[in-house]
DRENDO-1510 file (C-alpha; in Angstrom, 1 decimal, always signed):
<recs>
REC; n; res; u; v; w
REC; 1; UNK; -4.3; -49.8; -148.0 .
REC; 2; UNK; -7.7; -50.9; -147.1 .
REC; 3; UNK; -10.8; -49.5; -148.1 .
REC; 4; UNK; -13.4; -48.8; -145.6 .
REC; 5; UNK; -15.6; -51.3; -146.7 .
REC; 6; UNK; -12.8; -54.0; -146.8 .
REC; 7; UNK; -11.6; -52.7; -143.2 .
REC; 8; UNK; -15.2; -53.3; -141.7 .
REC; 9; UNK; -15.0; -56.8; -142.4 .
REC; 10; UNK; -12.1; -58.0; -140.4 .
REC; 11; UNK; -13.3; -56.2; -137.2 .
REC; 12; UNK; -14.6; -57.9; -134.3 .
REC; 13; UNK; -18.1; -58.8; -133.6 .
REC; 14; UNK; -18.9; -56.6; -130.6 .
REC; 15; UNK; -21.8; -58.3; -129.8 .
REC; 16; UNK; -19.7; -61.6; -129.1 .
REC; 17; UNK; -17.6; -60.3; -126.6 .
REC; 18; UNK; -16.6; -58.2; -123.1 .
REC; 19; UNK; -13.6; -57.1; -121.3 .
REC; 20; UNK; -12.9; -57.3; -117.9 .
REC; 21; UNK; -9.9; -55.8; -116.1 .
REC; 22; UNK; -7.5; -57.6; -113.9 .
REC; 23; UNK; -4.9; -56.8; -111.3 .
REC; 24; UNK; -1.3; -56.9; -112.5 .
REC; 25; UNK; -0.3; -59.9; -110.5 .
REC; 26; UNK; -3.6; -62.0; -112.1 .
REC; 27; UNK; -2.7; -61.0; -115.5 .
REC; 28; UNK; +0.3; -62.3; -115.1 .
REC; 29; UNK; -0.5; -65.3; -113.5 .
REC; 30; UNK; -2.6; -66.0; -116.4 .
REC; 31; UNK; +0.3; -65.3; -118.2 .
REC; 32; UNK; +2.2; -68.1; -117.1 .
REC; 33; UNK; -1.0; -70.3; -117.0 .
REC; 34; UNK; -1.8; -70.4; -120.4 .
REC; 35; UNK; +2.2; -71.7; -120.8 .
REC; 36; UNK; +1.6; -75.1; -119.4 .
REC; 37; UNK; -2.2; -75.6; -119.1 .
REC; 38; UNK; -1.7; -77.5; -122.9 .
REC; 39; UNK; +1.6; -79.6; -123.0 .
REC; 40; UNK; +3.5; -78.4; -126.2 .
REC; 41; UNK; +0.9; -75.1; -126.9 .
REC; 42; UNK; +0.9; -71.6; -125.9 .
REC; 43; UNK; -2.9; -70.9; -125.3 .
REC; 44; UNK; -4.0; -67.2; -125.8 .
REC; 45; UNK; -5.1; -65.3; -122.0 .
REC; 46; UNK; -8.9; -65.5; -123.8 .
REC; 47; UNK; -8.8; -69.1; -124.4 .
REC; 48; UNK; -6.9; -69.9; -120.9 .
REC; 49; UNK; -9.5; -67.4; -119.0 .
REC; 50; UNK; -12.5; -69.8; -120.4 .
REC; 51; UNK; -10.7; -72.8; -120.0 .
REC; 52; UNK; -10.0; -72.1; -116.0 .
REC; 53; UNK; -14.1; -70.7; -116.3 .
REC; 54; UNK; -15.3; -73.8; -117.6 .
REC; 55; UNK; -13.3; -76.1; -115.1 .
REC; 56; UNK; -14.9; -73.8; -112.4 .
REC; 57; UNK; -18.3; -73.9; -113.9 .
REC; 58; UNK; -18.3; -78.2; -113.8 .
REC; 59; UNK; -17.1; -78.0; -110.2 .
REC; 60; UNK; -19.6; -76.3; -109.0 .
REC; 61; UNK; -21.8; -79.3; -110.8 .
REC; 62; UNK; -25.5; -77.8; -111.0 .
REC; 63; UNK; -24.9; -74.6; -107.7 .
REC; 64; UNK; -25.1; -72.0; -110.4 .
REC; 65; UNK; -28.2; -70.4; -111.4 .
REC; 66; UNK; -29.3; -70.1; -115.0 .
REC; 67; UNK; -31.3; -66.6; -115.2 .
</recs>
C-alpha cells in the first residue's frame, strides 16, 4: 500500500488540465476517431480531442484572437 506521501506524487497536475463534457453521440464519435486518425495506433480521446483542436486552430490560419 501506498503511503500518503508516495500517493501524492503520481496524481495529476491540476493546474495542467480541464474537463469538458460531451454529448453521448460526440464521445463516441471520438471514440471511433481516435481508431483511425494514426494508421496502426489507438490514440487516447485527450490526445485525439487536441489533435482535431490543433487541425482546427491552423485552418482558421491567423482568425483567432490571442487575449
Amino acid at each position: 500500500m501506498l503511503k500518503t506521501n508516495e500517493r501524492s506524487n503520481n496524481m495529476t497536475d491540476m493546474t495542467k488540465y480541464k474537463n469538458i463534457s460531451l454529448k453521448h453521440i460526440d464521445y463516441n464519435l471520438i471514440d471511433k476517431i481516435r481508431r483511425v486518425l494514426v494508421p496502426n495506433m489507438i490514440l487516447s480521446r485527450s490526445q485525439t480531442v487536441s489533435i482535431l483542436i490543433n487541425d482546427k486552430a491552423k485552418k482558421l490560419n491567423g482568425k483567432l484572437k490571442k487575449k
